[in-house]
C-alpha positions in Angstrom: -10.7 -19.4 16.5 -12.8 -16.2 16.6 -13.0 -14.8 13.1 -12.7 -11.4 11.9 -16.5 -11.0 11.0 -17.8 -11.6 14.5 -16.2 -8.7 16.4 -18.1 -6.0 17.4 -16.3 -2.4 18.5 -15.1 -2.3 22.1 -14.2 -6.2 22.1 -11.1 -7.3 22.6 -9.5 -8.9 19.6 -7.4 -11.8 20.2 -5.9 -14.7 17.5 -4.0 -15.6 14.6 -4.5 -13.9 11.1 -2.6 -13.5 8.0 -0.8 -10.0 7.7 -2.0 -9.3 4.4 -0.3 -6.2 3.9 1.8 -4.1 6.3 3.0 -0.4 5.7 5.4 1.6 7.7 3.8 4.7 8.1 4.8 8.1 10.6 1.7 10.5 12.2 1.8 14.3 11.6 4.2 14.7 14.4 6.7 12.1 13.3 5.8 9.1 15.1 6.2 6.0 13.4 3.1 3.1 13.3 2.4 0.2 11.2 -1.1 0.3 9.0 -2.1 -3.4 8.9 -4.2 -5.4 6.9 -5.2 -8.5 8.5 -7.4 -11.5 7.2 -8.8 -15.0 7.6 -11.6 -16.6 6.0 -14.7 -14.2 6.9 -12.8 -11.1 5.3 -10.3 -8.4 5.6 -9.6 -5.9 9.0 -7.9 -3.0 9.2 -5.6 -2.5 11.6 -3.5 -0.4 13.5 -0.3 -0.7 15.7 0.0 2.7 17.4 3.0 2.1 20.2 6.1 0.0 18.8 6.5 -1.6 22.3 8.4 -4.8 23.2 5.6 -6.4 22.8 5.2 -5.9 18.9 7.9 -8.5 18.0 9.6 -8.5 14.9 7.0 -10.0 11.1 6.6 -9.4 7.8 3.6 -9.3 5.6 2.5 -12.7 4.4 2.9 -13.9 7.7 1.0 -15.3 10.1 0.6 -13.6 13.5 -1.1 -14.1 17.0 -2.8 -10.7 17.7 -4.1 -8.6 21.2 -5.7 -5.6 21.0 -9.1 -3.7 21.0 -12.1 -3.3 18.5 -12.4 0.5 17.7 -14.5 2.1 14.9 -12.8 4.6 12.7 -15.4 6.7 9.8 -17.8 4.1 10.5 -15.6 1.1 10.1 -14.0 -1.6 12.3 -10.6 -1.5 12.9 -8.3 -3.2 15.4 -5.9 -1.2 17.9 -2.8 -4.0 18.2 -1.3 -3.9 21.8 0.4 -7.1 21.0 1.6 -9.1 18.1 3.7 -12.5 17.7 4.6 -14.8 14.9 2.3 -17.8 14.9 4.1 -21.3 14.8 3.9 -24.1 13.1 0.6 -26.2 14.2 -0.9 -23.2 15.7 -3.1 -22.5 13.0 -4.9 -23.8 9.7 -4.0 -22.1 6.9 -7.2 -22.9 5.4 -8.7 -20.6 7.9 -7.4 -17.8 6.2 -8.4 -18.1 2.5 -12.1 -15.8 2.3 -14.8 -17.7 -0.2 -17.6 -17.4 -1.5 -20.8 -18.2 0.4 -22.5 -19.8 -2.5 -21.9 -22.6 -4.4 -19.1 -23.5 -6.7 -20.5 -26.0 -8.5 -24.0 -24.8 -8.5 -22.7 -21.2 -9.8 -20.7 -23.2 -12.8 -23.5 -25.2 -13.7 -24.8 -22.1 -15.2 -22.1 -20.9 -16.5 -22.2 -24.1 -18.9 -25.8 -23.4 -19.4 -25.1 -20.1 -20.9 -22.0 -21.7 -23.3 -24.9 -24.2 -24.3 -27.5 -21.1 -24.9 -25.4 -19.6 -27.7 -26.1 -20.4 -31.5 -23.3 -19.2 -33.6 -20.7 -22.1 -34.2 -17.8 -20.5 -34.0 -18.6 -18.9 -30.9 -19.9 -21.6 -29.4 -16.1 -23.7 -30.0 -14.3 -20.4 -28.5 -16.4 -20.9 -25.1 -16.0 -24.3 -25.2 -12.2 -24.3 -26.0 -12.0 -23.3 -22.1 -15.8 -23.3 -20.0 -15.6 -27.3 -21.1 -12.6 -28.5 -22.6 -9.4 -26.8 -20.8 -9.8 -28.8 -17.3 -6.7 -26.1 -15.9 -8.8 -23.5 -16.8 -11.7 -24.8 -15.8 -10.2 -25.2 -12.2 -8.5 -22.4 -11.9 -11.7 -20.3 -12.9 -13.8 -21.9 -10.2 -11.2 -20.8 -7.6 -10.3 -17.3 -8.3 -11.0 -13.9 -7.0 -12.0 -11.3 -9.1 -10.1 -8.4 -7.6 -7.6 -7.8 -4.7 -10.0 -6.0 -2.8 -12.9 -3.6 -3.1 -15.4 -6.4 -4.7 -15.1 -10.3 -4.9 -11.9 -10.4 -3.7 -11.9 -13.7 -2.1 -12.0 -17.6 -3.4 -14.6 -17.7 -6.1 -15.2 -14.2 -6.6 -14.2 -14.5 -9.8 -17.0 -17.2 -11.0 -19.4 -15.2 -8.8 -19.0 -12.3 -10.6 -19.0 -13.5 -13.9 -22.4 -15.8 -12.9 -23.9 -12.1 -12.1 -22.4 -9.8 -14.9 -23.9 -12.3 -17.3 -27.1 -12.8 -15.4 -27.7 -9.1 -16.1 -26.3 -9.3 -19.6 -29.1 -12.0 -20.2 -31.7 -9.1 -18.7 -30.9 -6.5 -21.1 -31.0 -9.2 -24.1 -34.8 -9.8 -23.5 -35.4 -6.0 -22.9 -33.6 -4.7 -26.0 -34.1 -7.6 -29.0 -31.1 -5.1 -31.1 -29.0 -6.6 -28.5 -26.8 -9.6 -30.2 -27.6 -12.2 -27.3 -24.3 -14.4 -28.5 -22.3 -11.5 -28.8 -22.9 -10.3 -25.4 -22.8 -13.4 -23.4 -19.9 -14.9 -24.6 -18.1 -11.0 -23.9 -20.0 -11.2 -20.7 -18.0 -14.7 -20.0 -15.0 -14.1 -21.1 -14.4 -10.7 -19.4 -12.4 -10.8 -16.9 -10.6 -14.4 -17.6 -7.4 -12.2 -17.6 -7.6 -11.7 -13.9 -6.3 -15.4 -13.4 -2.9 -14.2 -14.7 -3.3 -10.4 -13.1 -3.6 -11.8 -9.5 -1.5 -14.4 -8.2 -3.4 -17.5 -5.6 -4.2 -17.2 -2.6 -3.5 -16.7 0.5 -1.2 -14.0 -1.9 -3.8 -13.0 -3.7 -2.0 -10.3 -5.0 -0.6 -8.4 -8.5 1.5 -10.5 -10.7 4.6 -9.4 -12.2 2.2 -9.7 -15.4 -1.0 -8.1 -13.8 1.2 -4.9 -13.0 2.5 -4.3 -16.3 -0.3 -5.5 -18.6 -3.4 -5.4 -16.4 -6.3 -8.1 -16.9 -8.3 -6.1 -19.8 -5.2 -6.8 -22.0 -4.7 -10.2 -21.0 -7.5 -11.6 -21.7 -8.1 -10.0 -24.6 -4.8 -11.3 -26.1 -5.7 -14.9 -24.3 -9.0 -14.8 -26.2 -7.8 -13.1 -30.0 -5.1 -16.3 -29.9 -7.8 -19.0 -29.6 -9.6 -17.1 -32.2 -6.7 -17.5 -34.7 -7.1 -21.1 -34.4 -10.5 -21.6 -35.2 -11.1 -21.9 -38.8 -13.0 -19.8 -40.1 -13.6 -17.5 -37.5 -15.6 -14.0 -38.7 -13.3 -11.5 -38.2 -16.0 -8.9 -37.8 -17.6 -11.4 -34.9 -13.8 -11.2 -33.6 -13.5 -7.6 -33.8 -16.8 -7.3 -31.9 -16.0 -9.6 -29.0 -12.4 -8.2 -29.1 -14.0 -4.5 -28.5 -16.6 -5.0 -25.9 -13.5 -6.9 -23.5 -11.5 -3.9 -24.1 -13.7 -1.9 -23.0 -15.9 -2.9 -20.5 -14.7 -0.2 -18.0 -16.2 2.4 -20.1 -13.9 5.0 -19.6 -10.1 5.3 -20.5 -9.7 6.8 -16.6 -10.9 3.6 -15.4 -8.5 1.5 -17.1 -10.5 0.8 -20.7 -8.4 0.8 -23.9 -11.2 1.8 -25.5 -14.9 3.5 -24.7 -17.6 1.3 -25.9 -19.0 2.2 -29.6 -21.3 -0.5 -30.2 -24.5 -1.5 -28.2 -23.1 -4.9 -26.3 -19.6 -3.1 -25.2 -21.7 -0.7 -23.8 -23.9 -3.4 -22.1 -21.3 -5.0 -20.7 -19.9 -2.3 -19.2 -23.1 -1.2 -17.3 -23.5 -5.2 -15.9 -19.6 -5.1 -14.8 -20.1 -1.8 -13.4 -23.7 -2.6 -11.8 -22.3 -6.0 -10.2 -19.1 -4.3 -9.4 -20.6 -1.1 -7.5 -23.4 -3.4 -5.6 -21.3 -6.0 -4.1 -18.4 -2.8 -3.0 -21.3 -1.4 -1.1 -22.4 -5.4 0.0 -19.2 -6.1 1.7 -19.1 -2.3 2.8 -22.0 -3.0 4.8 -21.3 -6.0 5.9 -17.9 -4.7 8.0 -19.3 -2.2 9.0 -19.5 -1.3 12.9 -23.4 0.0 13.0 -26.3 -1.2 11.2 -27.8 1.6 10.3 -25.8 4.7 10.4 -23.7 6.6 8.3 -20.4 5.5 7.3 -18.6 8.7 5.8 -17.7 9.5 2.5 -16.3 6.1 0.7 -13.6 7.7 -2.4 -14.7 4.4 -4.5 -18.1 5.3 -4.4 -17.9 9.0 -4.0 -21.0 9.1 -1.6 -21.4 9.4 2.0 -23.1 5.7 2.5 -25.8 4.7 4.9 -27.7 1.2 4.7 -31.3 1.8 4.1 -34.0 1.8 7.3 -35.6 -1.3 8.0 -39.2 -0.9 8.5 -39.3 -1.5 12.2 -37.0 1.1 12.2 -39.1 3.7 10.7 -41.5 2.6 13.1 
């Protein structure tokens, strides 16, 4: 099949993908079109259906569709002009064609994820990371599988493990820049941060907000997840659980951004700057990575708040 990261603007697009989303939508004037999202395992296209003719046959979102149409750019971006769309049947596709992953490896990513749970000293928080980076096998698996977001950043099969691998990569920076860091402190928040995004988003190829996810939100789930495996360790600190608590709840720094609470000790804030750091880097990543041109300017992205442009190669400046 041709996949979604190989086309270029002015090819013709032509294949089966999963509607991710679909939206109903009219133009200035009235007219009604249908905003598309489409994917398979290289990533996510937008996509447009501008003329409702007979040959845009009757789908739903979630299902999988044979598409015809042209590559066009629109602010820099790829998108997909749909002339003609069909339900896929049975046998005429691979579902696992459609799930995005990681490019790196699982296993090798996990591997030092355990290396960090080994790292820390204190007892107590060493049984809390155990309780699920070694013991809980469900856990374990689901963890290894999960994206980290529905889109934006990571938002494909392992994205989840990736980013946790890299938010605590940093984390383990700052401890060897700043020695008033607590090192166990930081990397255990740094690991259990976003565990609550395995019950905010649902499995792929869904991938979408849970029922739970759009009332609660991950922050709060994992928080609670965490604070009830605390109760069951005896003897647990509560200051250390206070602490570990804190810098989860608020490691999106801001209460606009979704944070419970604004860091006030040293590691929430340290966390915060690695999620935020990881976060903003691999947005602009996967930005450039769809995007029509190499090296021109992309328009202003709302997420980032910047008109975006890779940077020059050196031939280039040449």
């Amino acid at each position: 099949m041709n996949y979604i990261e190989q086309y270029r603007e002015g090819q013709k697009f032509t294949g089966t993908y999963l509607c991710k989303d679909k939206k109903v939508l009219k133009t200035k004037t009235g007219k009604t079109y249908y905003a598309l999202t489409l994917q398979d395992k290289t990533g996510l296209a937008d996509a447009k259906v501008w003329e409702l003719t007979n040959g845009i046959e009757e789908f739903d979102m979630m299902d999988y569709i044979h598409c015809e149409g042209l590559v066009t750019t629109f602010q820099g971006n790829l998108q997909m002009n749909l002339k003609r769309i069909r339900k896929s049947q049975e046998g005429e596709f691979d579902p696992a064609d459609y799930v995005p992953a990681t490019k790196k490896d699982i296993e090798e990513m996990y591997s030092v994820i355990l290396k960090y749970v080994a790292s820390v000293k204190d007892s107590h928080m060493k049984k809390l990371l155990e309780r699920y980076f070694v013991q809980d096998k469900k856990f374990i698996s689901a963890f290894k599988k999960h994206s980290a977001a529905k889109s934006v950043h990571h938002s494909f099969l392992g994205g989840l493990l990736e980013h946790t691998v890299a938010v605590t990569n940093l984390c383990n920076l700052m401890t060897e820049q700043y020695s008033t860091l607590n090192r166990d402190l930081l990397i255990a928040a740094a690991l259990f941060h976003d565990i609550g995004k395995l019950y905010e988003l649902s499995e792929f190829p869904s991938n979408d907000f849970t029922d739970e996810g759009q009332l609660l939100g991950h922050i709060y789930i994992g928080t609670e997840k965490v604070s009830a495996s605390i109760a069951e360790i005896s003897g647990f600190p509560v200051k250390t659980a206070s602490e570990l608590k804190h810098c989860m709840l608020a490691h999106h720094g801001k209460l606009e951004f979704g944070s419970p609470k604004v860091p006030a000790i040293m590691e929430a804030m340290a966390l915060h700057m690695a999620d935020n750091t990881d976060a903003k880097l691999q947005t602009m990543t996967e930005i450039f990575s769809n995007a029509a041109t190499g090296d021109g300017w992309l328009g202003y992205n709302r997420l980032l708040e910047s008109n975006l442009r890779k940077t020059w190669s050196k031939d280039k400046e040449s």
